[in-house]
C-alpha positions as YAML, in Angstrom:
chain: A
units: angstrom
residues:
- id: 1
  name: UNK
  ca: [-161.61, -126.74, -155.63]
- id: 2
  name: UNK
  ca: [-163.95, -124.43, -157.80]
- id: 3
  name: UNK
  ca: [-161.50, -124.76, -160.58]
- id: 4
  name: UNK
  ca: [-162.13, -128.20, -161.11]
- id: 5
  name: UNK
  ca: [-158.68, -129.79, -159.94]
- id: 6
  name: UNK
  ca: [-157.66, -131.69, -156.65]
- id: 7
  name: UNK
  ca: [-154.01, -131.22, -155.59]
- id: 8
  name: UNK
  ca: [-151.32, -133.80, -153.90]
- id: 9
  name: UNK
  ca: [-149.44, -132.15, -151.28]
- id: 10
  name: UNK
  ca: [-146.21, -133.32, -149.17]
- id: 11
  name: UNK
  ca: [-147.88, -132.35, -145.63]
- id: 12
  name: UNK
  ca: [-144.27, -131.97, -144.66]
- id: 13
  name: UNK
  ca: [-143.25, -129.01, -146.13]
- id: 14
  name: UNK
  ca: [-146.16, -128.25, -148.88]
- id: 15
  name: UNK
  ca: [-144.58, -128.94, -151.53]
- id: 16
  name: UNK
  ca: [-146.96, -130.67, -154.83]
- id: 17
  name: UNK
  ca: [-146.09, -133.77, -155.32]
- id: 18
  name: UNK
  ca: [-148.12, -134.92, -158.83]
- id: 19
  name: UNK
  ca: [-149.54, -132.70, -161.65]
- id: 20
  name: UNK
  ca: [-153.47, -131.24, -161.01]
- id: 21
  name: UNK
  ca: [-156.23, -133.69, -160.73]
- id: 22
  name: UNK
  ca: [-158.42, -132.19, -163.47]
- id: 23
  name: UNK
  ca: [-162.24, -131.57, -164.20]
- id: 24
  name: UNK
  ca: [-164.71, -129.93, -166.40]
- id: 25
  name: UNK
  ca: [-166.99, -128.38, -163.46]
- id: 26
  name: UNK
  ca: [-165.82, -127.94, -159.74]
- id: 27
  name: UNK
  ca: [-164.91, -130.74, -157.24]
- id: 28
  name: UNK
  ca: [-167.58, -132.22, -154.71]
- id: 29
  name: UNK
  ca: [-165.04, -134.64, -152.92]
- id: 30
  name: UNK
  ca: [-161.09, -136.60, -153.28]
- id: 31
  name: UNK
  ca: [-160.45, -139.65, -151.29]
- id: 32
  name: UNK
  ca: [-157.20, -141.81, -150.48]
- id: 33
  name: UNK
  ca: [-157.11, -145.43, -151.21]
- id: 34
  name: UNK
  ca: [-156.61, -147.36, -147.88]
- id: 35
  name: UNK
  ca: [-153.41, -148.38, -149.22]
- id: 36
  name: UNK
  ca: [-152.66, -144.41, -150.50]
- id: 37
  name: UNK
  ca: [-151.93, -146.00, -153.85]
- id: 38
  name: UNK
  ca: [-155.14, -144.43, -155.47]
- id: 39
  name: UNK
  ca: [-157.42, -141.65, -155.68]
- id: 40
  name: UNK
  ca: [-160.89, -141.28, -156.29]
- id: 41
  name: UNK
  ca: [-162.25, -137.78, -157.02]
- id: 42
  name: UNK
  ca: [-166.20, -136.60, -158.23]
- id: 43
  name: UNK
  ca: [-167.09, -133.16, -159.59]
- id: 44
  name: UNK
  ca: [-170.54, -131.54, -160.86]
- id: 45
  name: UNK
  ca: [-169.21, -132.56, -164.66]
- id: 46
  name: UNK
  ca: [-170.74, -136.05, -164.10]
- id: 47
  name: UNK
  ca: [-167.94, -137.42, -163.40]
- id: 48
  name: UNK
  ca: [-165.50, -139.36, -161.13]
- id: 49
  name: UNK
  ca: [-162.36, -140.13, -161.51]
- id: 50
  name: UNK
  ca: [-159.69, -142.74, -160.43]
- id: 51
  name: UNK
  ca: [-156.07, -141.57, -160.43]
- id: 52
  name: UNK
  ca: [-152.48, -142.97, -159.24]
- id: 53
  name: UNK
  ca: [-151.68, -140.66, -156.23]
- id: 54
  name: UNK
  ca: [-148.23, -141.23, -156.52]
- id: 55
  name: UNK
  ca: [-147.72, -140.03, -160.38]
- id: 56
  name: UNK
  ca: [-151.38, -137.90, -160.89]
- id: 57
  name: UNK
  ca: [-152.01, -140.70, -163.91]
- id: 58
  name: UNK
  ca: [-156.13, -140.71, -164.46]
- id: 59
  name: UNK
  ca: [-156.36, -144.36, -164.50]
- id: 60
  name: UNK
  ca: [-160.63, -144.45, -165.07]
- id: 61
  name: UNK
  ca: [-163.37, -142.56, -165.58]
- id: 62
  name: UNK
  ca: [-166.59, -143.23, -163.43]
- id: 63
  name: UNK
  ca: [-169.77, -141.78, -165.23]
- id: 64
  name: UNK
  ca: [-172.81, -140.63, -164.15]
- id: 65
  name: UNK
  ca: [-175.34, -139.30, -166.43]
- id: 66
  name: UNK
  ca: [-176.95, -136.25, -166.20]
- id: 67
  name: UNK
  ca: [-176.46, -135.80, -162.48]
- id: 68
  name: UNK
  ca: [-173.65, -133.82, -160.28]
- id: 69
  name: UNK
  ca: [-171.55, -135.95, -158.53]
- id: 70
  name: UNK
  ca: [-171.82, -135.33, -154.72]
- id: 71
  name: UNK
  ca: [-169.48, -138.14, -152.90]
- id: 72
  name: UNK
  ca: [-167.26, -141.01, -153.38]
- id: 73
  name: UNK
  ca: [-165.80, -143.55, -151.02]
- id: 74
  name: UNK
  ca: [-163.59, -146.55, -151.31]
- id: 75
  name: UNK
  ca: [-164.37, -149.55, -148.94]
- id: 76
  name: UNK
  ca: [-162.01, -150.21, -146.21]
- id: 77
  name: UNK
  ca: [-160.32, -152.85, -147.96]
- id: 78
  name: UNK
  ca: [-159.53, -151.25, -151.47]
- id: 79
  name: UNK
  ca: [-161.54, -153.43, -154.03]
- id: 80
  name: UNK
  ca: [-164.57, -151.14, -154.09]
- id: 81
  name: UNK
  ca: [-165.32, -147.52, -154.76]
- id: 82
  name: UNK
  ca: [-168.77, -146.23, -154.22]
- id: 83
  name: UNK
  ca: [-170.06, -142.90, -156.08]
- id: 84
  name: UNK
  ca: [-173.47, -140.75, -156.02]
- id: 85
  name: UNK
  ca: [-175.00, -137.80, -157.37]
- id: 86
  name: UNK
  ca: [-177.79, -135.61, -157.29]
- id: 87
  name: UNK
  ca: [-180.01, -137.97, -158.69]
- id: 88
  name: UNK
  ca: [-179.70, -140.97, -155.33]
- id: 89
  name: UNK
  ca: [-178.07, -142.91, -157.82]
- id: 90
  name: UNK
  ca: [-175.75, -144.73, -156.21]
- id: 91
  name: UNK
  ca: [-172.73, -146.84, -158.14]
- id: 92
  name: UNK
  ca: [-170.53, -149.37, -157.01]
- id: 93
  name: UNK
  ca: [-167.11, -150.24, -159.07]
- id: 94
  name: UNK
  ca: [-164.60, -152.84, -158.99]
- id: 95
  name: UNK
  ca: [-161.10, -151.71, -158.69]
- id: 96
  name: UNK
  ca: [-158.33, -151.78, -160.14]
- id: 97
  name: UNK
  ca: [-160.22, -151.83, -163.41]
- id: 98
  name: UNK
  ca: [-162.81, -149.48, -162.50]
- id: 99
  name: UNK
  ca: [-166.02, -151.92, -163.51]
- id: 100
  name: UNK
  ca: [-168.96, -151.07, -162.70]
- id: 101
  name: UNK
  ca: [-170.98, -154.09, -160.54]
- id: 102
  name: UNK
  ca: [-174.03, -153.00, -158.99]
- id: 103
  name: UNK
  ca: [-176.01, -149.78, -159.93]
- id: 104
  name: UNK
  ca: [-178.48, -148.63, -157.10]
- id: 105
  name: UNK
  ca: [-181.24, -146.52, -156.19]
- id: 106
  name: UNK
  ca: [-181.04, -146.09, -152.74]
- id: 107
  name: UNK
  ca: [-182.80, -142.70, -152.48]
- id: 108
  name: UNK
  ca: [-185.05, -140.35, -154.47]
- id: 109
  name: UNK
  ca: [-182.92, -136.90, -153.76]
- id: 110
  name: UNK
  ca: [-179.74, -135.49, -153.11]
- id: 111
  name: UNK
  ca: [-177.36, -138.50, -151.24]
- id: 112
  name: UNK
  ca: [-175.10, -136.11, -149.23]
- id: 113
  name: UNK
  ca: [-172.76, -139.23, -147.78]
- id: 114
  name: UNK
  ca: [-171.81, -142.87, -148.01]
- id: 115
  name: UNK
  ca: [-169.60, -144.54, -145.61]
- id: 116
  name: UNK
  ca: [-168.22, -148.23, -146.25]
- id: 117
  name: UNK
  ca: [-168.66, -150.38, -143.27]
- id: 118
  name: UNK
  ca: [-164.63, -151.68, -142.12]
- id: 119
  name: UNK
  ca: [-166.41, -155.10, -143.47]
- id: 120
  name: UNK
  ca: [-166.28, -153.14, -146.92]
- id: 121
  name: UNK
  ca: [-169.73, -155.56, -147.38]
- id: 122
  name: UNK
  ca: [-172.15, -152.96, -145.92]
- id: 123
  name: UNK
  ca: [-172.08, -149.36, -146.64]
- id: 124
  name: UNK
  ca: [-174.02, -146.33, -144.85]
- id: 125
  name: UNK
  ca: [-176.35, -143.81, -147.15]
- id: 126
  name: UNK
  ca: [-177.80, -140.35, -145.71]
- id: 127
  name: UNK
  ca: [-179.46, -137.84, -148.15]
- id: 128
  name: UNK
  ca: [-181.40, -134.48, -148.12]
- id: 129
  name: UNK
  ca: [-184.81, -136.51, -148.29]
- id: 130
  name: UNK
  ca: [-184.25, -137.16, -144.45]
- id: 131
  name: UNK
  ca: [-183.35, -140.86, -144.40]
- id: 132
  name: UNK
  ca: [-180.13, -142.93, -143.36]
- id: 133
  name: UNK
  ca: [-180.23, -146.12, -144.24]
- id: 134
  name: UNK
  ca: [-177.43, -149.57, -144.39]
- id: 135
  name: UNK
  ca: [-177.15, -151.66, -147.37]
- id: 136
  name: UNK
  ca: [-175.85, -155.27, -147.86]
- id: 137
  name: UNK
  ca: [-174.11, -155.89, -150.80]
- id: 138
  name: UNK
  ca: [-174.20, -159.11, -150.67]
- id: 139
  name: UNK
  ca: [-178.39, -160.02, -150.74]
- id: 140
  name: UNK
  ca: [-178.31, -156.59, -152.39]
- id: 141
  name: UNK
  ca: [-181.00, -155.37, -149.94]
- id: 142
  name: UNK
  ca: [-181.62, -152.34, -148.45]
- id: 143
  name: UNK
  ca: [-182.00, -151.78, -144.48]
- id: 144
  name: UNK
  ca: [-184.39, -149.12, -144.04]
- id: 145
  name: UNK
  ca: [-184.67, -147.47, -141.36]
- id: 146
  name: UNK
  ca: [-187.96, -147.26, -138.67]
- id: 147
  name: UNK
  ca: [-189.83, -144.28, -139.65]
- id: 148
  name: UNK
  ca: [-189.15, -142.70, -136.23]
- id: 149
  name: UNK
  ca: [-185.59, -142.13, -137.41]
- id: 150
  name: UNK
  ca: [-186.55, -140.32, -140.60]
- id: 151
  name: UNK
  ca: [-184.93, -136.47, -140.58]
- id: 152
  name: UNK
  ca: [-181.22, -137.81, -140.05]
- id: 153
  name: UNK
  ca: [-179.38, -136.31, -142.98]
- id: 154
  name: UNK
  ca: [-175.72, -137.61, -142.47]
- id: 155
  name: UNK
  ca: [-174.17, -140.37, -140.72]
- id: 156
  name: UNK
  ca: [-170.44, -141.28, -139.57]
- id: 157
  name: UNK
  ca: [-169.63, -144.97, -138.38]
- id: 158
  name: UNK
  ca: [-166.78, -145.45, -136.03]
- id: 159
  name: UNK
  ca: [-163.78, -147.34, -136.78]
- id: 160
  name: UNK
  ca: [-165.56, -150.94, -135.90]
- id: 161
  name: UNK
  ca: [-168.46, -150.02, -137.10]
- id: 162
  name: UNK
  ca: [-170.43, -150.47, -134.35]
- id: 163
  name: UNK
  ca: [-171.91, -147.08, -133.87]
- id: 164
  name: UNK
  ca: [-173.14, -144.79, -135.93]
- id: 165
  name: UNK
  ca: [-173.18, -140.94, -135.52]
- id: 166
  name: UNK
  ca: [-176.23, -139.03, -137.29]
- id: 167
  name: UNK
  ca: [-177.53, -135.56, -137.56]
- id: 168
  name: UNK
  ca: [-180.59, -134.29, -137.90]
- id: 169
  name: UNK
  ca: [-181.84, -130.84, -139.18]
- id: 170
  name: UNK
  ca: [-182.95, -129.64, -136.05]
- id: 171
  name: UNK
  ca: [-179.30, -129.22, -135.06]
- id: 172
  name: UNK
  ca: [-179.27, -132.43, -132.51]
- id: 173
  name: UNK
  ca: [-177.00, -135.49, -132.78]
- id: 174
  name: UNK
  ca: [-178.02, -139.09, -132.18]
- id: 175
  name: UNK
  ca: [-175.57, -141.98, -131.28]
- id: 176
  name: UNK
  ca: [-177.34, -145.17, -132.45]
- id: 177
  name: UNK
  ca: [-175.83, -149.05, -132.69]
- id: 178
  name: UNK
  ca: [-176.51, -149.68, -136.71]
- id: 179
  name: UNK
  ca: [-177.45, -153.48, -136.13]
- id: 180
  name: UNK
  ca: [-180.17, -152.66, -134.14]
- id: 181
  name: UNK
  ca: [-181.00, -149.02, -135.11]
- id: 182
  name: UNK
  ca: [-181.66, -148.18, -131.63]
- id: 183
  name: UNK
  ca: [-180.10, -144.49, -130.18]
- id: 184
  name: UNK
  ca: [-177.25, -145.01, -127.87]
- id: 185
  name: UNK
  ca: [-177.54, -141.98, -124.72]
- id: 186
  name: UNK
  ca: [-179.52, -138.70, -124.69]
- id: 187
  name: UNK
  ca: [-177.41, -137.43, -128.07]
- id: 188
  name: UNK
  ca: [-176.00, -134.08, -128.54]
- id: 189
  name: UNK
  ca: [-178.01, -130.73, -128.94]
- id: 190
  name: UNK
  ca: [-176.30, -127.65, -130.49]
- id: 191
  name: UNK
  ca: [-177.34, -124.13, -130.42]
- id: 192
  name: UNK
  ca: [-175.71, -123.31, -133.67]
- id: 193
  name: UNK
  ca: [-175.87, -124.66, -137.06]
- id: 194
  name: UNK
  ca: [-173.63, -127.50, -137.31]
- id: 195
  name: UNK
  ca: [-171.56, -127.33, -140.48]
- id: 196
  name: UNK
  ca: [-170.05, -130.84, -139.86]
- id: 197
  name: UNK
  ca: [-169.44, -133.45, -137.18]
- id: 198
  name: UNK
  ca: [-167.09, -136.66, -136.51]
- id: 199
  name: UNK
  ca: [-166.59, -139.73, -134.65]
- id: 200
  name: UNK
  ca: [-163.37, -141.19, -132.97]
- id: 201
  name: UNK
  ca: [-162.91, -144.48, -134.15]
- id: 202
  name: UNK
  ca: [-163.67, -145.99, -130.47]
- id: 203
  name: UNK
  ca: [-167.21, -143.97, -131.25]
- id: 204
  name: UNK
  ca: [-166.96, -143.02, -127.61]
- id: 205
  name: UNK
  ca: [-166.34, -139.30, -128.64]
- id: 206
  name: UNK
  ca: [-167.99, -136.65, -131.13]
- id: 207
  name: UNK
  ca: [-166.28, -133.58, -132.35]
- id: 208
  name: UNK
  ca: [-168.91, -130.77, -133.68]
- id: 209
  name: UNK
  ca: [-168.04, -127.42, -136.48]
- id: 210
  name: UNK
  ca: [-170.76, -124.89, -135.57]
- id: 211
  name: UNK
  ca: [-171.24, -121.99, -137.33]
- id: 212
  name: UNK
  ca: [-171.53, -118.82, -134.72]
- id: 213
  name: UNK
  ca: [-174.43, -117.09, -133.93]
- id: 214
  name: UNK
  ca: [-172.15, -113.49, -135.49]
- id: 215
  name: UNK
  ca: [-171.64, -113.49, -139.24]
- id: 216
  name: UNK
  ca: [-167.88, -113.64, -138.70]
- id: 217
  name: UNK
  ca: [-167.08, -116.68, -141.46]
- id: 218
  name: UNK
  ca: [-165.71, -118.52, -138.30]
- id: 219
  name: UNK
  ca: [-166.37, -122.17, -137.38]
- id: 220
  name: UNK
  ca: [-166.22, -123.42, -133.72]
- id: 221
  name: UNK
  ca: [-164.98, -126.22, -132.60]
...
């Protein structure tokens, strides 16, 4: 929210269920553990945040200097959580004790997105320089991709992870298999700005948010 807190909700009948999440400037993202234990949460105050999600107990800070904080991500199976900021600094921590292990560099702008592989080794990066690109945690290398895939800007794995979903600026989606980085079908062209896009965990389907063509405030679907 723009007043710097998150806010855990019974989606049964709406009720809160902990105290607010608090920060200093307003809130980029909020994830779920895989195990719903924890929360992760990242604001423009240069800061993340671990919490419990059943009590709303800050359990860890997550710094970043001097940037604002524009995702965070735990991987699939609950020992890592990734965060990034405006700088393409990218962090990886070591839960429960919120360590930090590997400090990367991944881009030079803006990283709009990382997504953990369900190996919770690799992890996915997109940013407003134009480039998606898969790490490997474990030779600490980074994938890059071919330069005729430059001018993707985010990315969305499927549940195996094996295929990824990426947009480009142009408004056109591109189904690609990550091992290979080679695009999967003629991909999807929109006539409207997309404001967001996912993939069912199969990755056989894509569901688009376009903005209308009429300044109504709507989104499609």
């Amino acid at each position: 929210c723009f007043d710097g807190t998150a806010r855990v909700w019974d989606a049964t009948n709406g009720a809160p269920l902990t105290p607010p999440l608090t920060h200093k400037r307003f809130l980029r993202s909020a994830r779920f553990s895989p195990n719903n234990q924890l929360i992760v949460s990242c604001a423009a105050d240069n800061m993340a945040k671990l919490w419990d999600a059943n009590t709303g107990e800050q359990l860890a800070e997550l710094p970043h200097e001097n940037e604002i904080m524009t995702d965070c991500a735990f991987s699939r199976d609950g020992k890592l959580v990734a965060t990034g900021g405006s700088d393409g600094l990218l962090k990886i921590w070591l839960l429960p004790e919120g360590k930090l292990v590997w400090p990367l560099l991944p881009h030079t702008r803006f990283v709009n997105q990382f997504v953990f592989h369900p190996d919770s080794r690799r992890f996915l990066t997109a940013c407003s320089d134009g480039q998606v690109r898969l790490w490997d945690l474990m030779p600490r290398d980074g994938l890059v991709d071919p330069p005729e895939l430059r001018g993707l800007w985010w990315g969305e794995l499927s549940g195996n992870g094996d295929a990824l979903l990426c947009g480009r600026a142009d408004r056109e989606l591109v189904l690609m298999d990550p091992a290979t980085w080679r695009q999967i079908g003629p991909g999807i062209k929109e006539t409207s700005p997309l404001r967001g896009y996912f993939l069912s965990r199969d990755g056989h389907r894509a569901l688009t948010l376009i903005r209308p063509a009429e300044p109504s405030g709507d989104v499609q679907m």
